[in-house]
FINU-446293 format. One line per field, with one value per residue (C-alpha): x, y, z negated. Coordinates in steps of 0.02 Angstrom, whole numbers, plus 50000, padded with zeros to 5 digits. Layout:
BEGIN
u: [X, ...];
v: [Y, ...];
w: [Z, ...];
***
This chain:
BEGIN
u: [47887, 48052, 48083, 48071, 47887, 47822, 47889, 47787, 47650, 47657, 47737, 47692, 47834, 47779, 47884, 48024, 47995, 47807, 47934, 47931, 47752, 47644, 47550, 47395, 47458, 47545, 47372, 47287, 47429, 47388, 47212, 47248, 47191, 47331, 47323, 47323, 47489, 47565, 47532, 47655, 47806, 47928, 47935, 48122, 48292, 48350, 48184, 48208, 48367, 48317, 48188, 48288, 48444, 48557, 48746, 48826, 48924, 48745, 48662, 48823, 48814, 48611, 48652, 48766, 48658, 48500, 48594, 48631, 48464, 48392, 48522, 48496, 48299, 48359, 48463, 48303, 48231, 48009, 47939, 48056, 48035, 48213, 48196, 48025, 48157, 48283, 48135, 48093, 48309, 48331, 48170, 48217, 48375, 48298, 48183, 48325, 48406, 48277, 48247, 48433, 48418, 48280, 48163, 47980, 47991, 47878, 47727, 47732, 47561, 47679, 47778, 47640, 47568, 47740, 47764, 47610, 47634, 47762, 47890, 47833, 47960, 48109, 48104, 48156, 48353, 48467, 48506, 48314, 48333, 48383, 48521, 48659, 48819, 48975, 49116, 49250, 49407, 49587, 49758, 49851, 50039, 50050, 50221, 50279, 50308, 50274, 50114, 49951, 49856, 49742, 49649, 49559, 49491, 49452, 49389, 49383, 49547, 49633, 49676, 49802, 49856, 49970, 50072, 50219, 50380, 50318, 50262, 50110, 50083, 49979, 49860, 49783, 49734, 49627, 49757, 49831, 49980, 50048, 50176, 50244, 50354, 50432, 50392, 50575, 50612, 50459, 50530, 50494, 50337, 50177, 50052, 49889, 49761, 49765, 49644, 49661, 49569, 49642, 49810, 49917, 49840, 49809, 49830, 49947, 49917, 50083, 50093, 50271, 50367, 50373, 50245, 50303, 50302, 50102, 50087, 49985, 50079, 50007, 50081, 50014, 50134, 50071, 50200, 50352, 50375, 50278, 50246, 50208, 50044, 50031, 50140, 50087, 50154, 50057, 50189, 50035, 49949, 49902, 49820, 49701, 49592, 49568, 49410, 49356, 49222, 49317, 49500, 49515, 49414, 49435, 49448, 49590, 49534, 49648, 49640, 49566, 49694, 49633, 49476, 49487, 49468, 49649, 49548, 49597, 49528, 49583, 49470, 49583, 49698, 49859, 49832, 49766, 49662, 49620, 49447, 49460, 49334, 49212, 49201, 49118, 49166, 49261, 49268, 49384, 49528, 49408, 49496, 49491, 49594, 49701, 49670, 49627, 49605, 49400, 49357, 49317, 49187, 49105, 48941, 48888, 48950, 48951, 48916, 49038, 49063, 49189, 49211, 49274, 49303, 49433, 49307, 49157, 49051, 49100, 49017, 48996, 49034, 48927, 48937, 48824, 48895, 49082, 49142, 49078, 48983, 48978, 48844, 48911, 48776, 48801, 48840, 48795, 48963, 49104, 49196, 49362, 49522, 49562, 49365, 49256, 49197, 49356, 49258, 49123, 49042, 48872, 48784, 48675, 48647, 48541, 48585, 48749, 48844, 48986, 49109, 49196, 49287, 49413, 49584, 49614, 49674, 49597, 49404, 49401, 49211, 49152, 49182, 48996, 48907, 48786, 48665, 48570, 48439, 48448, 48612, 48695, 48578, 48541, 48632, 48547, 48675, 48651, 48669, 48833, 48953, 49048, 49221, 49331, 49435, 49398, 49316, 49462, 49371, 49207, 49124, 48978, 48992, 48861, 48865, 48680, 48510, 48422, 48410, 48295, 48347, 48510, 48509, 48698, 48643, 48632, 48761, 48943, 49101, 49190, 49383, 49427, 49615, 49637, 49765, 49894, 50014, 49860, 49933, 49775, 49583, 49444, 49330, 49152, 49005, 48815, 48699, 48550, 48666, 48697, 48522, 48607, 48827, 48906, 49105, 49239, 49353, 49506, 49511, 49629, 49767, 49673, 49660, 49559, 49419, 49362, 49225, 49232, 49089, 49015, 49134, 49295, 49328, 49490, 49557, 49726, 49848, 50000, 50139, 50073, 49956, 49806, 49628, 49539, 49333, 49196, 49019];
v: [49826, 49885, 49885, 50058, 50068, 49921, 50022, 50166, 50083, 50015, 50140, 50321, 50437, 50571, 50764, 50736, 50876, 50773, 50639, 50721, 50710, 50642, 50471, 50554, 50673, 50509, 50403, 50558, 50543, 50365, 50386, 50525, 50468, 50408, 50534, 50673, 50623, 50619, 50804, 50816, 50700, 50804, 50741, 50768, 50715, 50886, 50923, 50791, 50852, 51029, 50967, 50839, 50947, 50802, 50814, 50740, 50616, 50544, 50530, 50410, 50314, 50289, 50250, 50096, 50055, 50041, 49938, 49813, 49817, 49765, 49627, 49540, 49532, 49494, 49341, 49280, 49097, 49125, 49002, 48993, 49052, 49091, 49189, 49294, 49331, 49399, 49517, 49580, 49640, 49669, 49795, 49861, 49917, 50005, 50098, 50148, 50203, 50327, 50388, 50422, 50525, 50633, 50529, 50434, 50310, 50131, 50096, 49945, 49912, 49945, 49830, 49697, 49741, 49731, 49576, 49511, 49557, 49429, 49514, 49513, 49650, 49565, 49412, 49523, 49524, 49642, 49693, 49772, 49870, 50066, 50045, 50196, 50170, 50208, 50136, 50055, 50124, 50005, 50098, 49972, 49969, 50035, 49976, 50139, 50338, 50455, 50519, 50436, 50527, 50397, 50219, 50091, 49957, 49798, 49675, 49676, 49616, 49677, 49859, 49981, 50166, 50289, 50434, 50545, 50519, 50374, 50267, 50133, 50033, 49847, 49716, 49578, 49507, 49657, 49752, 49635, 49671, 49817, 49797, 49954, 50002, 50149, 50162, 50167, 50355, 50422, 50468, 50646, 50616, 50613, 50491, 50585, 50442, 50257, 50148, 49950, 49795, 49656, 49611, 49615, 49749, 49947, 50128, 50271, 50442, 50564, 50752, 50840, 51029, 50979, 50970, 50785, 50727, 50695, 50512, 50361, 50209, 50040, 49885, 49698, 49607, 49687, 49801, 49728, 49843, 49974, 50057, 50238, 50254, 50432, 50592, 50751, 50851, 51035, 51177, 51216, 51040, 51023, 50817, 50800, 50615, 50478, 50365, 50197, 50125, 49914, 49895, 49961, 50096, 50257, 50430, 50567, 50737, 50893, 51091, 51188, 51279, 51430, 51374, 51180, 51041, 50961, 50768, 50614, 50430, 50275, 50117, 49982, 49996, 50036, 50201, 50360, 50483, 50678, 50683, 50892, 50915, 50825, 50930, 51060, 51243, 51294, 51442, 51555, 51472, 51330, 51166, 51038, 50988, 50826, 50807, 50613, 50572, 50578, 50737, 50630, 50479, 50343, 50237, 50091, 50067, 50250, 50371, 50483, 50659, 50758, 50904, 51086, 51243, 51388, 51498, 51605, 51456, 51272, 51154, 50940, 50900, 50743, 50612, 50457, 50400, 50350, 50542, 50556, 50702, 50812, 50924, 51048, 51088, 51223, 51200, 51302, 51291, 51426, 51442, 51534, 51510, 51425, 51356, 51272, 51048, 50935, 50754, 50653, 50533, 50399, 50285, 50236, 50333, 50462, 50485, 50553, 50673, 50822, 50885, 51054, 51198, 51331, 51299, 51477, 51465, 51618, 51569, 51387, 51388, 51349, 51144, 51079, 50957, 50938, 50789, 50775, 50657, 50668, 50616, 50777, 50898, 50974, 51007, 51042, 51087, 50972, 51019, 51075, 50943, 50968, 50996, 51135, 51202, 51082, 50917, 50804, 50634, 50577, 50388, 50317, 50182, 50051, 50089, 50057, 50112, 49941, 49783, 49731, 49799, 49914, 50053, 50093, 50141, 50311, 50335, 50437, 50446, 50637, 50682, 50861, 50951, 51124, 51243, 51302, 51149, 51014, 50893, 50897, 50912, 50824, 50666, 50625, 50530, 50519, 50396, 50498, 50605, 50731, 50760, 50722, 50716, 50615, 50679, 50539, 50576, 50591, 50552, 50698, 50716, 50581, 50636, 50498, 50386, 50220, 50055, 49893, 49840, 49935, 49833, 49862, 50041, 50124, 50302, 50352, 50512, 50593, 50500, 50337, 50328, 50193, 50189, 50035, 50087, 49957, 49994];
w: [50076, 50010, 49805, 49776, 49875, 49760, 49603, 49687, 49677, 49517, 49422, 49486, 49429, 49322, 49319, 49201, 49094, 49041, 48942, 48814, 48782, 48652, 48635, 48692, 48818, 48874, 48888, 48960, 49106, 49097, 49136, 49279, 49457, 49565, 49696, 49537, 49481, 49653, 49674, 49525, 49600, 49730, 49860, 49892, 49794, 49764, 49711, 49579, 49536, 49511, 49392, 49298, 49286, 49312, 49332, 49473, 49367, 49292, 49477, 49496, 49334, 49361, 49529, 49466, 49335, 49440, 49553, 49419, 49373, 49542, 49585, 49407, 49458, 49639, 49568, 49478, 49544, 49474, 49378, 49217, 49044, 49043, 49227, 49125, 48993, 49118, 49203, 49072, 49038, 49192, 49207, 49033, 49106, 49238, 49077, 48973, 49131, 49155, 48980, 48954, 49106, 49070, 49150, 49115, 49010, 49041, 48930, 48899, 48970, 49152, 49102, 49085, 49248, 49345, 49256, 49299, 49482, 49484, 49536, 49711, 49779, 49688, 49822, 49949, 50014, 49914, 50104, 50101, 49963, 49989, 49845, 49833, 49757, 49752, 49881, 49812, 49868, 49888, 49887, 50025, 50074, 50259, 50264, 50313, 50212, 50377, 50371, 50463, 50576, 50662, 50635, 50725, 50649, 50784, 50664, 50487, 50479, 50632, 50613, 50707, 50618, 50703, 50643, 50627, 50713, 50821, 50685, 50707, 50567, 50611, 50491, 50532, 50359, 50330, 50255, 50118, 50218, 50366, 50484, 50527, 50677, 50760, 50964, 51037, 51117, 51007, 50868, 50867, 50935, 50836, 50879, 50869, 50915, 50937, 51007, 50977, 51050, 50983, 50879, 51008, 51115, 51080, 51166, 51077, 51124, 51078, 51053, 51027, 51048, 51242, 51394, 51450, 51246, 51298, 51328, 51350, 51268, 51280, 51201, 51266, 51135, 50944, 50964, 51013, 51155, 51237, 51407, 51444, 51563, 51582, 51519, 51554, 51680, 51655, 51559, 51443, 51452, 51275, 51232, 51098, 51083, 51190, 51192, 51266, 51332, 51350, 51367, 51531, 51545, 51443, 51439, 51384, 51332, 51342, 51296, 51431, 51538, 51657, 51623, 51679, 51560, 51636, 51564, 51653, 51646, 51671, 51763, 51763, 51593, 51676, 51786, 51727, 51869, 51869, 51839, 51815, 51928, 51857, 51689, 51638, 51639, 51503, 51386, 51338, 51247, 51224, 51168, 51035, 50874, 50880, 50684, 50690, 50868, 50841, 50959, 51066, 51066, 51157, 51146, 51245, 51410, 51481, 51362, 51288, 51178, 51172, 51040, 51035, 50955, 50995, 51084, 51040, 51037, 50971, 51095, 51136, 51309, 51349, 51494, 51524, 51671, 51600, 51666, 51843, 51772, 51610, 51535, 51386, 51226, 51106, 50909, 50758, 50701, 50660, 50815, 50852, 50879, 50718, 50716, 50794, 50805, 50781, 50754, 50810, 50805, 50869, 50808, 50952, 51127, 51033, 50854, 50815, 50708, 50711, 50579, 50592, 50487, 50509, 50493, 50414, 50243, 50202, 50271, 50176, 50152, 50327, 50320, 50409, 50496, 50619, 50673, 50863, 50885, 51079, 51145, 51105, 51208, 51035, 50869, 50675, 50533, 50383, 50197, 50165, 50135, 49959, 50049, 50116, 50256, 50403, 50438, 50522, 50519, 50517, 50555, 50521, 50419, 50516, 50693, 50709, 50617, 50679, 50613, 50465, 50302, 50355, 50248, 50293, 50463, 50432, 50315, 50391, 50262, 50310, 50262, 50277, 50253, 50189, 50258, 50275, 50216, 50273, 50164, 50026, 50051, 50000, 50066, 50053, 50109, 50146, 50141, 50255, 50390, 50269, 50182, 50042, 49954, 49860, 49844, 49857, 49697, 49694, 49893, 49947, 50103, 50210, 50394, 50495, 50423, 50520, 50497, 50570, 50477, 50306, 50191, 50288, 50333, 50320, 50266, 50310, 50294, 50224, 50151, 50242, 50121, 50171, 50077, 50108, 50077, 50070, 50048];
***
């Protein structure tokens, strides 16, 4: 049973505008039946919030106090006088927390019967319990000014970025230091995507002013020097992402021309093949944005999503056999020719999640995001995120839901730019696939968010500007 369910039990919540109540009113309460006083409790967080009239900024400080709470009665060892004492703080904490709030405060015949239940909920793992809080966030040196456009995280302390004119910036302490670089003969180039495997290997995908500036790079060496795979040979060929399924197998995603997804994929790491034939139709002027090289994603070994916009309809192009075929699914996004899905992203074959917006200055309201429980066949807009113009990066911040006691399974961190310079914007996260917000402050100009586990993820964008967020 997780914390919270043992408080439930214990300590039915009452509305909070009863806390004001007197003694008797209080005892009368008291003496209600259980299942009386649940009619009374919504039964949903904004519910809560409606009735408590909380500000943002207190749902953030109870949030932090709370969690002090819990892990000073997680820390406890029973059987002390000294441990009793430290209950009996740590659960007054969680008391004044509430009543400072606008919430119930504990009699303290509660606190004699959680007391006496011996803290039977506090022996479980701080891992089990469905804390929120606030990510800390770590300004780190990329080692370079141009701006970042894309990240990778291997490890939690290997990490590729790539950027503006033909910079890639390296760690492999986890960011305590970068190593940046310039790709020789790419210096006007812009390095819209990079995928990394290890230190010394990782992908670059370039977009410039000409048809042949879109390449494949790969470097074997960390850097040192790099080979061109593929460059693009179509007068309107327009690259956008790249995805992988291992090191040699992967997948690059282009704007539709005459109706043909012009995509290509690679089997062995070194040669790229037309697999045009194999994709769906396409709309219109459909295509997809190269904001942070996440319009396109994989999962496992043969499932992958692709997003796009620029027609009448934003759609997710879905494979599950590594590209041999393709099925397209509608979106309840925005879509147009500034509009449409730019990220996304999956957690496991089923559960995944899409950002989009409108990259018209004057339309900066239409920033959303959608979840599918069913590999992408259909999509469900969340509540609205609390950002504007368009969603260029999203991840989920644990790649799975499983596993005893992960309550970061569900939870994505989104970065969206606002036209028409798309050098500031806004960031934010959610701990339930957008059920419910929590803004990133302060978090502004960041293009590309990425996890290699929940305590090492990394945001980066203009000015080379790297955010290091743990969870």
């Amino acid at each position: 049973m997780r914390f919270d369910e043992c408080l439930a039990h214990l300590l039915p919540p009452r509305p909070a505008e009863k806390c004001g109540a007197t003694r008797e009113k209080k005892q009368q309460t008291h003496s209600n039946t259980r299942q009386e006083r649940a009619k009374s409790v919504p039964s949903h967080s904004n519910e809560c919030s409606s009735l408590t009239k909380i500000r943002m900024h207190d749902i953030d400080q109870r949030l932090k106090f709370n969690s002090r709470a819990v892990n000073e009665i997680e820390r406890l060892v029973p059987g002390t006088r000294r441990d009793w004492k430290r209950n009996v703080l740590a659960t007054e904490m969680l008391c004044r927390d509430e009543f400072a709030l606008g919430g119930n405060i504990m009699s303290k015949q509660l606190l004699v019967a959680l007391l006496g239940a011996g803290f039977t909920c506090a022996t479980l793992s701080a891992q089990e319990l469905p804390l929120i809080h606030q990510p800390t966030l770590t300004p780190q040196d990329s080692g370079t000014t141009n701006g970042l456009i894309a990240v990778s995280p291997v490890n939690p302390r290997v990490v590729w970025a790539s950027g503006r004119n033909g910079t890639f910036t390296v760690t492999t302490d986890g960011g305590e230091t970068w190593n940046a670089g310039i790709v020789p003969g790419a210096e006007a180039l812009q390095f819209r995507d990079v995928q990394a495997f290890s230190a010394r290997v990782a992908y670059l995908m370039s977009i410039g002013n000409n048809p042949t500036d879109f390449r494949v790079y790969k470097t074997l060496d960390g850097g040192a020097t790099w080979t061109i795979q593929f460059e693009n040979q179509k007068p309107n060929g327009f690259y956008d992402a790249f995805a992988f399924w291992t090191p040699h197998r992967g997948i690059l995603h282009g704007d539709s021309i005459n109706g043909v997804f012009p995509d290509f994929r690679t089997t062995d790491g070194m040669t790229w093949h037309n697999i045009s034939s194999n994709m769906p139709p396409a709309l219109p002027g459909e295509s997809s944005f190269a904001s942070s090289g996440t319009a396109v994603t994989t999962q496992g070994g043969r499932k992958a999503w692709i997003a796009t916009g620029g027609a009448d309809i934003a759609r997710v192009l879905a494979t599950t056999d590594q590209g041999d075929t393709w099925n397209a699914y509608d979106t309840p996004f925005v879509s147009s020719r500034t509009a449409g899905a730019f990220t996304i992203d999956f957690r496991d074959p089923h559960h995944g999640i899409v950002g989009g917006g409108d990259l018209d200055a004057g339309d900066p309201n239409n920033a959303r995001t959608a979840i599918s429980s069913d590999g992408g066949m259909t999509w469900n807009l969340t509540n609205p995120p609390p950002v504007t113009g368009a969603i260029f990066g999203l991840s989920y911040v644990g790649k799975t839901g499983r596993g005893g006691g992960n309550n970061l399974g569900r939870a994505v961190v989104i970065t969206a730019i606002d036209a028409p310079t798309f050098t500031t914007g806004s960031a934010a996260w959610t701990p339930d696939e957008g059920n419910t917000w929590f803004t990133l402050p302060g978090v502004s100009g960041f293009w590309a968010v990425a996890f290699a586990t929940p305590k090492a993820g990394w945001l980066v964008g203009t000015d080379g500007r790297i955010l290091k967020i743990s969870f």
